[in-house]
C-alpha positions in Angstrom: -73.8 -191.4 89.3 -69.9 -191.3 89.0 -67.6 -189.0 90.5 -65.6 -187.2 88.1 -62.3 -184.8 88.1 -61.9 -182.6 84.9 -58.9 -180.7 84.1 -58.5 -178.6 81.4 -55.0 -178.4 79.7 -53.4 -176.2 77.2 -54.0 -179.0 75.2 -56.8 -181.1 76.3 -59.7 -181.4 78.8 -59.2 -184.5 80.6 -62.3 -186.1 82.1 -62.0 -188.9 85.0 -64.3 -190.8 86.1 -64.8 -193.5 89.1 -66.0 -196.5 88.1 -65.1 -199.6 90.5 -66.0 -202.8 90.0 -67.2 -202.1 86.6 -65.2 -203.2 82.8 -64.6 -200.8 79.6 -67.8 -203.4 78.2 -70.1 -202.0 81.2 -69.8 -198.2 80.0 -70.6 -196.3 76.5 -69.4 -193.1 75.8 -71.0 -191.3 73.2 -70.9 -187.4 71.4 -74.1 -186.1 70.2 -74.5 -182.4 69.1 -71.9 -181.2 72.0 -73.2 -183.2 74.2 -71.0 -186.0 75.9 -72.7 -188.7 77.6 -71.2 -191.3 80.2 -74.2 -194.2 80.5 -73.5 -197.6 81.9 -75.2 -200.1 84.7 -73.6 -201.4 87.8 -75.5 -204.8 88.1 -76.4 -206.3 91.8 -73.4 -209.4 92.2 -75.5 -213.0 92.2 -75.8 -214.3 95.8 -75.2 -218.2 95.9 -78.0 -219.9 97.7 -77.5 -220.0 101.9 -76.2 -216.4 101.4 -78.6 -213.3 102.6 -77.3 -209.4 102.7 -77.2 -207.8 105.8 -76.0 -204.1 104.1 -76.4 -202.9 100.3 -74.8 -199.6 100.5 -73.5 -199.7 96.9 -76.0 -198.3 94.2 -76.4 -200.4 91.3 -78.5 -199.9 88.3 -78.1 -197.7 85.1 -76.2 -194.3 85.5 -75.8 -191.3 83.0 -73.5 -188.1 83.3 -74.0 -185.5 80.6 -71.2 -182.3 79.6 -71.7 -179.9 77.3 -68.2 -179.7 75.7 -67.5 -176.6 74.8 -66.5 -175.7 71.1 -63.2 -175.7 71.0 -62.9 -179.6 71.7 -61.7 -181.8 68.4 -64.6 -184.3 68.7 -63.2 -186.5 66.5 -60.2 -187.3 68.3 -61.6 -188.0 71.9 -59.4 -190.6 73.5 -61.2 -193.4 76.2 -58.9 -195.3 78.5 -60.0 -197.6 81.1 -57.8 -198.7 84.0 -58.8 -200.5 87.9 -62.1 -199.1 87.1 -61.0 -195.5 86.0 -62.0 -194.1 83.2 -59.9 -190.9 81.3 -61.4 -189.2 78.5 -58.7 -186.7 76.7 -60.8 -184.1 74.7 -58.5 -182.8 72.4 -58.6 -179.0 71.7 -58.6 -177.7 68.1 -55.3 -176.4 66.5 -57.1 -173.1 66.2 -58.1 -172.7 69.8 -55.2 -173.2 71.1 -52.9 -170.4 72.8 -50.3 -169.5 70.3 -47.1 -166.8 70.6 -46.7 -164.4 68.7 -42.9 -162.8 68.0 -43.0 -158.9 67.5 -40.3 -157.7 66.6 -39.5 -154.3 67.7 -37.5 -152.0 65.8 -35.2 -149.2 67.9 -34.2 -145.7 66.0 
């Protein structure tokens, strides 16, 4: 399972994730019903013939993390970058859910 940072943002939740020695191909992000998944495999490397493991400490094999995105994410403009196997999601947050600042004006007598 990957490790992941989230920060939220006036703006944005940002979701990172750890995934070394995988490629943007490996992993599929999808949004169902508020849910966001993270699913991908981490496949054992091929050993060449003459060569035997001594220590697997790595996990490999198919992975899944789930959030519940809360409503005030703008699903449709979710933004996946992947860099030296980090992924960054950047949930946008919708216009009206965002803080805003009001002016009052205030009138003296």
């Amino acid at each position: 399972m990957p490790a992941v940072n989230i920060l939220e943002r006036e703006d944005a939740i940002v979701i990172s994730a750890d995934l070394p020695g995988l490629k943007a191909e490996d992993v599929e992000v999808t949004v169902d019903q508020g849910t966001l998944s993270i699913r991908g495999e981490r496949k054992l490397e091929e050993k060449a013939e003459g060569e035997t493991y001594h220590r697997v400490e790595r996990v490999y094999g198919l992975f899944e993390r789930t959030f519940t995105l809360p409503n005030t994410v703008d699903v449709s403009k979710i933004d996946a970058r992947f860099k030296n196997g980090e992924m960054t999601l950047t949930l946008p947050k919708r216009e009206e859910s965002k803080p805003r600042s009001v002016k009052i004006k205030v009138e003296t007598s």
